[in-house]
Backbone bond lengths (Angstrom), bond angles and torsions (degrees), N, CA, C in turn:
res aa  C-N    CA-C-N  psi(-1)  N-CA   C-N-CA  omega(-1)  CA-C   N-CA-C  phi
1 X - - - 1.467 - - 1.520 109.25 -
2 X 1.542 112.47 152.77 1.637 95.84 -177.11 0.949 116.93 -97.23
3 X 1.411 131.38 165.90 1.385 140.98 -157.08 1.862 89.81 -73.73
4 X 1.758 93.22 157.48 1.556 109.60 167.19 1.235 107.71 -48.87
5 X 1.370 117.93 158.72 1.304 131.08 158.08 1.703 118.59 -106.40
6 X 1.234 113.08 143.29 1.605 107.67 -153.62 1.776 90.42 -68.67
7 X 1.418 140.07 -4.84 1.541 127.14 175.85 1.407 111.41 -63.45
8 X 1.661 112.89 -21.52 1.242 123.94 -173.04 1.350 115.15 -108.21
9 X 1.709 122.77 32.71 1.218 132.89 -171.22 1.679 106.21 -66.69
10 X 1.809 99.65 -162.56 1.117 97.91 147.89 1.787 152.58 -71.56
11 X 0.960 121.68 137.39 1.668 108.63 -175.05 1.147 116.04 -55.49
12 X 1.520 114.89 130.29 1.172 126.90 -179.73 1.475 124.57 -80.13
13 X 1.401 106.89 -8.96 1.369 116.33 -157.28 1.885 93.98 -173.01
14 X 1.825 110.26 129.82 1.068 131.26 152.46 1.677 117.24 -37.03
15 X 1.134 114.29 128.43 1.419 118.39 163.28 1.638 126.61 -45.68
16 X 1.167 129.59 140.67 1.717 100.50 -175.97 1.042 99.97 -104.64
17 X 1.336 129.35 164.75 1.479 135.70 -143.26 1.407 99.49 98.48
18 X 1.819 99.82 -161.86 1.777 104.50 -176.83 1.678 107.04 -64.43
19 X 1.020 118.10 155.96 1.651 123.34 -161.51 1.493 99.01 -87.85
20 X 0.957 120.07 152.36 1.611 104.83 166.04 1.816 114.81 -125.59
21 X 1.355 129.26 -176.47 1.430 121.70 -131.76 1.662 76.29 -110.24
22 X 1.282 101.34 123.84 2.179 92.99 171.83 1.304 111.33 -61.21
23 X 1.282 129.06 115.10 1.527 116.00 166.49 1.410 113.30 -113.89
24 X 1.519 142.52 -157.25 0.601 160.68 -158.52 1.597 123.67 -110.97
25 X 1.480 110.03 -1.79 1.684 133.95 -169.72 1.940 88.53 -114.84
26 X 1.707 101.95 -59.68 1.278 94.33 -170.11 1.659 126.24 -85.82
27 X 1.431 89.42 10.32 2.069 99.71 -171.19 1.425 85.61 -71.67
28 X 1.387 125.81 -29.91 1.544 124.84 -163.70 1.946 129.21 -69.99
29 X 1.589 81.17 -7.62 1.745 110.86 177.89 1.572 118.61 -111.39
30 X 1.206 92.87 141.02 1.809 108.81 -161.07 2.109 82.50 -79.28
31 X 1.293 90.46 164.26 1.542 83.08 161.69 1.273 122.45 -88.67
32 X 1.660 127.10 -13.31 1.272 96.99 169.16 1.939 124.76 -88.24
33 X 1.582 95.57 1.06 1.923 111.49 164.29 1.551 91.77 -51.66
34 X 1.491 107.32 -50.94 1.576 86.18 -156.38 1.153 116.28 -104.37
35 X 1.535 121.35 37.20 1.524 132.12 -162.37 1.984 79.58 -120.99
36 X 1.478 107.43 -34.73 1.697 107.56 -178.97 1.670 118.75 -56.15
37 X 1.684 85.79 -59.00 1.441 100.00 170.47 1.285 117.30 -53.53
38 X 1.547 128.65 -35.13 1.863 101.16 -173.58 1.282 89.48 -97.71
39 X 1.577 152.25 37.04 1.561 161.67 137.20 1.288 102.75 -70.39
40 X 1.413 113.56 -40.52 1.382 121.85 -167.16 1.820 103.94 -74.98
41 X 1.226 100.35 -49.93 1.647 89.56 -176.63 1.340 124.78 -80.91
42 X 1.484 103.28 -1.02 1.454 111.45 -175.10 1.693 107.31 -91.39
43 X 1.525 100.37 -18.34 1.351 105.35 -168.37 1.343 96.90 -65.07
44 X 1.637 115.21 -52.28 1.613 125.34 -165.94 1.241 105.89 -65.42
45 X 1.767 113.73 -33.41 1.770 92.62 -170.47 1.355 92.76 -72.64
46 X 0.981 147.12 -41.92 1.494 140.72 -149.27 2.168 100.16 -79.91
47 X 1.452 98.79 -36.60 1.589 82.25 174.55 1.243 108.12 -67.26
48 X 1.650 142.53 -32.34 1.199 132.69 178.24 2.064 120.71 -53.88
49 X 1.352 80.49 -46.46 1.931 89.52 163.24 1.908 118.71 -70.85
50 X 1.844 115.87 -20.04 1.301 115.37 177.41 1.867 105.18 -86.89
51 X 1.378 115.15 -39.39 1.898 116.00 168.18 1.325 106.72 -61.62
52 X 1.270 117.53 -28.93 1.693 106.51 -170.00 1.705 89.89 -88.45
53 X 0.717 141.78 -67.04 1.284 137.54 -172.68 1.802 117.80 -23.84
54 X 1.885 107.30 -59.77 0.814 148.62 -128.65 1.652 88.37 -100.45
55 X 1.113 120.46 -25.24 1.971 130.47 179.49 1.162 79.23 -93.68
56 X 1.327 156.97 -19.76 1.866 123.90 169.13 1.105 84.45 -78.33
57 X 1.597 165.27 -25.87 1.088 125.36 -162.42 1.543 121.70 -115.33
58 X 1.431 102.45 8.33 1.734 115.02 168.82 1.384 108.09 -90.11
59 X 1.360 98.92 144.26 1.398 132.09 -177.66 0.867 97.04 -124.28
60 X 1.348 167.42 -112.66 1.288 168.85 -79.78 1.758 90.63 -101.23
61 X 1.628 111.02 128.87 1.418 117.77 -169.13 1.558 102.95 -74.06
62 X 1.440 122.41 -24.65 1.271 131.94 -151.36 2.161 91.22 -77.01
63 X 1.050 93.17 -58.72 1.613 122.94 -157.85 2.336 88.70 -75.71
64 X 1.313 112.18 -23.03 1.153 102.49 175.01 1.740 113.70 -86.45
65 X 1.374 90.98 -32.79 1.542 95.51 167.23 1.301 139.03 -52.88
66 X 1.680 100.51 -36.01 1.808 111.42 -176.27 1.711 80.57 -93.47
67 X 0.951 136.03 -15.66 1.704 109.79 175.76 1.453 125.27 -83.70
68 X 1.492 115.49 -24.15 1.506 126.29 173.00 1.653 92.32 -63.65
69 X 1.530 129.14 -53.49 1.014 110.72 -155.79 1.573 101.52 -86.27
70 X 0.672 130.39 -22.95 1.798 136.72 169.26 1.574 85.60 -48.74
71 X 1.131 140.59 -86.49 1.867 148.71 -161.10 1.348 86.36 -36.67
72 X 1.298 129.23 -63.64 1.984 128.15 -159.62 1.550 76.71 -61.64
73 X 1.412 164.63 -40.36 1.456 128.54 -126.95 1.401 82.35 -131.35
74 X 1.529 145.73 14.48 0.966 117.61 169.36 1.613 88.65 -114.09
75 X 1.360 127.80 -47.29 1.842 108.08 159.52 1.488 121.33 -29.13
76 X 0.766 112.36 -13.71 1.569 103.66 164.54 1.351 111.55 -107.83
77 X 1.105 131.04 -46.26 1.045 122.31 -177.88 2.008 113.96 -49.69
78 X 1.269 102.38 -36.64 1.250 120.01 173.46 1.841 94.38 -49.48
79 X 0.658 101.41 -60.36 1.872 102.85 -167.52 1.995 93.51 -70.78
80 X 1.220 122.20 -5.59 1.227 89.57 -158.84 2.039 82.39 -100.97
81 X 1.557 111.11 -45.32 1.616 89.34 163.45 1.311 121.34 -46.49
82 X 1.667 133.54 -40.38 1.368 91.59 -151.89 1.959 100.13 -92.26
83 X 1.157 99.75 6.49 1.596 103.43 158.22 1.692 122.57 -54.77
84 X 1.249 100.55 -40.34 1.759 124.16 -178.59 1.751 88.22 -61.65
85 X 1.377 118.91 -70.60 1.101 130.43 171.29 1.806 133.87 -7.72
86 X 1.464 89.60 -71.61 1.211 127.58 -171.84 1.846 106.88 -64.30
87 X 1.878 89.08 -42.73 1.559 101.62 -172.39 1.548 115.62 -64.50
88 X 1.934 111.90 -22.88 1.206 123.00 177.71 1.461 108.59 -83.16
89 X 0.948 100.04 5.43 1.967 97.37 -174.14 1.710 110.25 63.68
90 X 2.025 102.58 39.53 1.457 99.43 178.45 1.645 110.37 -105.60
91 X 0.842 111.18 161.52 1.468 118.94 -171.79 1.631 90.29 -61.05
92 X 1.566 145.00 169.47 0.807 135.99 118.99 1.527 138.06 -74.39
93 X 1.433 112.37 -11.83 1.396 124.45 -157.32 1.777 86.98 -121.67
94 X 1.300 124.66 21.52 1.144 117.23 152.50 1.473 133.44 -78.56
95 X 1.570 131.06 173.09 1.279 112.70 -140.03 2.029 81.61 -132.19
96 X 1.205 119.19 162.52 2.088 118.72 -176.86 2.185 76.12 -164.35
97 X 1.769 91.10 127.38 1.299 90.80 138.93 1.564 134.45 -22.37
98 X 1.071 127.66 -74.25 1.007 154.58 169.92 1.608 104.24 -25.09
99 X 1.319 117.17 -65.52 1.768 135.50 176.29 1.368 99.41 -68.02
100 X 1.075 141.95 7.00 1.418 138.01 170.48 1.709 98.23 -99.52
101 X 1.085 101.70 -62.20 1.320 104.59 179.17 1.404 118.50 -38.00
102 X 1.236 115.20 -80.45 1.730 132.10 157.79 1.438 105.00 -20.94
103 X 1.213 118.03 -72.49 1.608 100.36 179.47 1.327 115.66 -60.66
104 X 1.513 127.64 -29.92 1.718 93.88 -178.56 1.545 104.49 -102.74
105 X 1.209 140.55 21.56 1.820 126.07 130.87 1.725 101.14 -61.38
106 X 1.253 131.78 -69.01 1.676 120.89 174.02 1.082 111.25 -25.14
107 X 1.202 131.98 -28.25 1.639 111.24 -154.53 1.802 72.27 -119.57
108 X 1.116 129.40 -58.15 1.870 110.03 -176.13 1.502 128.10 -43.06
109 X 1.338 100.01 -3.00 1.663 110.40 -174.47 1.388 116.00 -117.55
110 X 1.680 119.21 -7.11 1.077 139.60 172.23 1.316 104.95 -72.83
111 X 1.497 118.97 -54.32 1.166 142.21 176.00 1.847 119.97 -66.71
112 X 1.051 88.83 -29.94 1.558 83.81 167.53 1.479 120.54 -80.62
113 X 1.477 117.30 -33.02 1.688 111.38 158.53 0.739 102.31 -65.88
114 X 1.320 147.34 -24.85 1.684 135.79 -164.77 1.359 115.44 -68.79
115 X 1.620 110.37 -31.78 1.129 129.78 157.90 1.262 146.83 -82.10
116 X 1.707 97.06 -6.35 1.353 105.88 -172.19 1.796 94.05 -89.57
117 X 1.579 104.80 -35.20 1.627 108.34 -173.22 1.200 100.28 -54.78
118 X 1.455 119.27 -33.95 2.136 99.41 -162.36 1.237 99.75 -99.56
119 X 1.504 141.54 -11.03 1.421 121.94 -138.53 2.029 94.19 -118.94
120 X 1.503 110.57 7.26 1.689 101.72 -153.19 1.594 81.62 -166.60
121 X 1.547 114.42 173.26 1.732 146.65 162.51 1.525 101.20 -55.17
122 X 1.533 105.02 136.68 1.518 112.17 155.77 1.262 106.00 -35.12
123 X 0.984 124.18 -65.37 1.743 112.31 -147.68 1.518 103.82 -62.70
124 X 1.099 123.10 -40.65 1.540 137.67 164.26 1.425 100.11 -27.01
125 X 1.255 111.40 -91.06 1.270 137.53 -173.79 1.859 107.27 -42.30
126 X 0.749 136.64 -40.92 1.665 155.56 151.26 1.565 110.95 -59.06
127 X 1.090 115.47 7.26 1.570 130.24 164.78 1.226 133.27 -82.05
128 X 1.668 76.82 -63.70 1.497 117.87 177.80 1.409 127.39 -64.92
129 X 1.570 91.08 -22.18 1.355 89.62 -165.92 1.865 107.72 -106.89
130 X 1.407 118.04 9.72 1.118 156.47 160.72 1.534 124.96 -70.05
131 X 1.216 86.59 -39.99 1.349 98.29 177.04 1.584 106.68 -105.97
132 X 1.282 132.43 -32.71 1.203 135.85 156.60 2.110 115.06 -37.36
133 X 1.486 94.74 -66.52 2.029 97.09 157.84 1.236 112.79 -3.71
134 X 1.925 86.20 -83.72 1.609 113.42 -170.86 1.490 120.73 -28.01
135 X 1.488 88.13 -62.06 2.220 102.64 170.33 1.678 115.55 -60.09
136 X 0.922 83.72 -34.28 1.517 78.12 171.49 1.593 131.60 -74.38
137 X 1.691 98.44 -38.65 1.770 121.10 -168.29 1.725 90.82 -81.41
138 X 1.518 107.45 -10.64 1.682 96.25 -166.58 1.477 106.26 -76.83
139 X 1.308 118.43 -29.77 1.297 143.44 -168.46 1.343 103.80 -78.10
140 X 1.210 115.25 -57.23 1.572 122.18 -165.52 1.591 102.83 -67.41
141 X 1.329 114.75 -61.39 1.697 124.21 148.42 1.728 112.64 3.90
142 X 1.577 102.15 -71.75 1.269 109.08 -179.56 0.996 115.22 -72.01
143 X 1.348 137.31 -51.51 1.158 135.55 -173.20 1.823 103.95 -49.69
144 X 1.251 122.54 -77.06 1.565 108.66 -166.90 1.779 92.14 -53.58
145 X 1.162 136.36 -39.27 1.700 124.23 -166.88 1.941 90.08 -35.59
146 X 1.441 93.75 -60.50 1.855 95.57 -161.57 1.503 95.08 -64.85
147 X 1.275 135.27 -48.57 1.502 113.52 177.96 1.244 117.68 -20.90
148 X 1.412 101.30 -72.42 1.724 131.42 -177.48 1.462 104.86 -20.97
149 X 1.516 98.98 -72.18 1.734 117.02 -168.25 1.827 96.14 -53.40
150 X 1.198 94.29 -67.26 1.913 102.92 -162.52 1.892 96.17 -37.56
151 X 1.514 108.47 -50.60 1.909 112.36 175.54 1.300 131.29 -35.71
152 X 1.668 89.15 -30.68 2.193 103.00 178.68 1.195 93.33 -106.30
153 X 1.399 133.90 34.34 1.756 128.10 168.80 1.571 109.72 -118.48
154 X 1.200 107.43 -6.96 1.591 125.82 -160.70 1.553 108.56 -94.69
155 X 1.460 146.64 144.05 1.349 129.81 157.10 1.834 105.68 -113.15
156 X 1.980 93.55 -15.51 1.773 82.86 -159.73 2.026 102.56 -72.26
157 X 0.957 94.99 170.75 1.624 114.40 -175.23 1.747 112.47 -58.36
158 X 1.269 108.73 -17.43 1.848 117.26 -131.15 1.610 51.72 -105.35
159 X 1.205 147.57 -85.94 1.255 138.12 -129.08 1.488 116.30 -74.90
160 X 1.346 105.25 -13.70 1.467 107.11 165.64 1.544 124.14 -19.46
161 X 1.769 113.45 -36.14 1.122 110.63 -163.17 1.673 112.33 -107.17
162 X 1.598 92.94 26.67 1.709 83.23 151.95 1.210 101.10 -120.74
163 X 1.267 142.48 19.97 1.341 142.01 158.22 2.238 102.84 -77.88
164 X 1.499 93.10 -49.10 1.490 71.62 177.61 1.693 123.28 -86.70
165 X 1.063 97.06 -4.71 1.368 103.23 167.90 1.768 101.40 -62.45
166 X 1.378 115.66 -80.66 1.165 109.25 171.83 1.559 139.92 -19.22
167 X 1.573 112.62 -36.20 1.004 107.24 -177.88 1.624 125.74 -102.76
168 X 1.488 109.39 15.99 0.925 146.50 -163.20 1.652 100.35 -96.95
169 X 1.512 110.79 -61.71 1.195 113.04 -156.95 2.127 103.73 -108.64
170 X 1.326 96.45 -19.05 1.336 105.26 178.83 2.054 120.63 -30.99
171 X 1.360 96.14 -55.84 1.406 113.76 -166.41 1.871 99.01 -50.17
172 X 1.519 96.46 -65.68 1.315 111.93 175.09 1.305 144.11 -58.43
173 X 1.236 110.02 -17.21 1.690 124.65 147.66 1.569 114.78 -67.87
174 X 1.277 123.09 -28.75 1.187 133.11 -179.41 1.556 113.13 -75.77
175 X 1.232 109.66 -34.74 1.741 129.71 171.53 1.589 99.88 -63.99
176 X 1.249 114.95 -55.89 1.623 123.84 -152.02 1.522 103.86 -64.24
177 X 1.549 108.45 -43.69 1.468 108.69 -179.37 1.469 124.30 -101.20
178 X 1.039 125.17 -1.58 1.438 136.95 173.26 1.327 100.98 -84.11
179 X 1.556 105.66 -66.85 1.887 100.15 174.15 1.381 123.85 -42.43
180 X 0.916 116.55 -57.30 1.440 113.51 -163.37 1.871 106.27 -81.45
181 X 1.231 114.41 -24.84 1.273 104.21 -174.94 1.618 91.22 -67.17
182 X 1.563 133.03 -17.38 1.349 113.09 168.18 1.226 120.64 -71.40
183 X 1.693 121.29 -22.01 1.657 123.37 -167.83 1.858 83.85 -76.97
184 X 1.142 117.00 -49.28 1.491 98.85 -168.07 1.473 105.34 -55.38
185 X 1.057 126.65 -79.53 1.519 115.44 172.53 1.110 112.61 -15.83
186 X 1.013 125.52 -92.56 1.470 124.46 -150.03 2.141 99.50 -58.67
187 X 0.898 127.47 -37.72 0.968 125.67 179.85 1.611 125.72 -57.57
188 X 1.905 97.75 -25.26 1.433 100.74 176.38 1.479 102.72 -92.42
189 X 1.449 114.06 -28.02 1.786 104.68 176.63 1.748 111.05 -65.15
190 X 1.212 118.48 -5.43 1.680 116.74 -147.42 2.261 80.20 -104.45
191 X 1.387 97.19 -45.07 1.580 113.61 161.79 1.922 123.49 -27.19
192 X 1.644 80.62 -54.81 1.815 96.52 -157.63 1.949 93.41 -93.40
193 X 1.017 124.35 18.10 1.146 139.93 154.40 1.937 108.22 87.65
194 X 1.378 106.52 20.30 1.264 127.46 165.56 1.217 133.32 -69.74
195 X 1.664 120.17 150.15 1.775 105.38 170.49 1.394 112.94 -74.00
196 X 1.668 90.14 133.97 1.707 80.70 -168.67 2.190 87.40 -121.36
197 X 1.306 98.46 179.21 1.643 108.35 -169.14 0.788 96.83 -127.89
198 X 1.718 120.84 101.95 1.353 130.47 165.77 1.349 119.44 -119.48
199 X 1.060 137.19 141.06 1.810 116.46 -7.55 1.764 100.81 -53.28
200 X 1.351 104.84 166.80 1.976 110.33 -160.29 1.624 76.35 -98.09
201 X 1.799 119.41 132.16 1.604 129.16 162.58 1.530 100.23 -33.93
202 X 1.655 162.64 32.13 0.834 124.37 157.18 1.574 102.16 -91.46
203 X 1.774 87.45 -16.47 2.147 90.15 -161.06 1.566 101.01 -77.18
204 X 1.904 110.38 -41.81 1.591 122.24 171.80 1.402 107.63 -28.97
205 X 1.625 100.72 -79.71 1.511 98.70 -166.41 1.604 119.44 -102.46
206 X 1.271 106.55 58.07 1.391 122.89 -175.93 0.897 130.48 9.31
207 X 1.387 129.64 71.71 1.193 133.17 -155.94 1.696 116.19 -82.38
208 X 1.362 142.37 145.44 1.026 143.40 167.93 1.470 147.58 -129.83
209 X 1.783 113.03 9.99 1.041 150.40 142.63 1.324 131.63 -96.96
210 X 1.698 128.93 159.17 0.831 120.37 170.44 1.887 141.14 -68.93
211 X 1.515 82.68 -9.53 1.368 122.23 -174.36 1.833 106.04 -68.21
212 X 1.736 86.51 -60.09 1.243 103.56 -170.56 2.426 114.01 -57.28
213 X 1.659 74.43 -36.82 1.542 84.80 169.16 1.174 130.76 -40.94
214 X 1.493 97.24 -44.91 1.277 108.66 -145.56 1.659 100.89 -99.17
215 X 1.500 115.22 -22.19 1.994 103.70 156.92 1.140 92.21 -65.47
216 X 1.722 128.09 -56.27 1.704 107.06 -148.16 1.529 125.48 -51.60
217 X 2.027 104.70 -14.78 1.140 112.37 171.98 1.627 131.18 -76.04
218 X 1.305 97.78 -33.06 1.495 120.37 -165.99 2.252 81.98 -83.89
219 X 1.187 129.81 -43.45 1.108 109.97 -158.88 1.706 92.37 -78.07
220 X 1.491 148.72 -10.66 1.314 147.15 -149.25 2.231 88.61 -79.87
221 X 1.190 94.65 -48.51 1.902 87.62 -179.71 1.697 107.63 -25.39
222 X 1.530 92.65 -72.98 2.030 99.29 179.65 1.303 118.84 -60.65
223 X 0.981 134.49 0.97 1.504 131.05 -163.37 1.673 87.40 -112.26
224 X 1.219 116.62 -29.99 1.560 117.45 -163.89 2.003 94.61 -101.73
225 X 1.508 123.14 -10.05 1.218 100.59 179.07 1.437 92.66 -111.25
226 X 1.159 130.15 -29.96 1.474 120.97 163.38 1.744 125.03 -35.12
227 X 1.340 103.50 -34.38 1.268 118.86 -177.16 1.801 125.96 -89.76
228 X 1.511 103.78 -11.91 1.316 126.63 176.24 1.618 120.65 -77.45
């Protein structure tokens, strides 16, 4: 593995919020590593409050199904950052610019289905909240991407465990936002009074790259005039 890179030195400076104790796990993190990481757990608790939200507003049994199980895989995932956490000797219930932020888009997107359910039509509201995912999975997406990267920057031992963290949760972040950015699609073409492909080929043929996305998109035209 290759050696650290000095961006990923030691922290120069305490997180602001509650302070945490310098040890010898976390001297090994820059502060903005560990301004990612409590982004990171805030991202998941808050997707667990954006799926729960987001199943009052699915209708379609297919598209409610991959979201119950999306909620079970981001509760864990929730436990599996603040494990990363915990392993640095970081507070979990500590507070980073950064985690302020993250939590209030979570909670602005909670609120926007909240609004989409009373103010408009199910199907509306089952849009919204599709596309709400998306904002959310886009974030979460990134966040393990930079885990990932920061994991092949590391040689000491202690960090090992955001490599398995990573590889743990990698696949399935990749599911969460590829899929559904097809339910939104297809859900707004099925909307605008179009053939739409439901479930949308990313959920069919399970896609798990961006690569892979991106035929399952280009092949949805034929699948939707074949079907006309």
């Amino acid at each position: 593995m290759a050696s650290k890179k000095k961006t990923n030195g030691k922290a120069k400076s305490k997180s602001k919020g509650k302070s945490e104790p310098k040890t010898e796990a976390n001297e090994l993190l820059s502060k903005e590593t560990i301004d990612l990481l409590y982004q990171a757990l805030e991202t998941e608790q808050g997707g667990v409050e954006v799926y729960t939200t987001a199943l009052k507003c699915a209708i379609n049994e297919d598209l409610r199904d991959e979201w119950e199980k999306y909620l079970e895989q981001t509760e864990t995932h929730v436990e599996i950052v603040s494990q990363i956490l915990t392993g640095f000797d970081l507070d979990v219930d500590a507070e980073t610019p950064g985690r302020k932020v993250v939590r209030h888009i979570g909670q602005s997107l909670v609120e926007a289905m909240e609004m989409a359910l009373t103010s408009g039509p199910p199907e509306a509201a089952q849009i919204v909240a599709a596309e709400c995912v998306v904002l959310a999975e886009t974030k979460d997406h990134l966040n393990w991407e930079l885990i990932g990267e920061l994991a092949d920057q590391f040689d000491e031992e202690e960090v090992e465990l955001l490599k398995d963290a990573y590889d743990q949760v990698e696949d399935e972040e990749d599911e969460h936002l590829y899929h559904t950015q097809g339910w939104a699609r297809e859900l707004w073409i099925q909307s605008l009074g179009m053939e739409a492909v439901l479930p949308p080929p990313e959920d069919v043929e399970d896609v798990e790259t961006a690569i892979e996305a991106a035929e399952a998109k280009q092949a949805r035209t034929k699948i939707a005039k074949a079907s006309s």
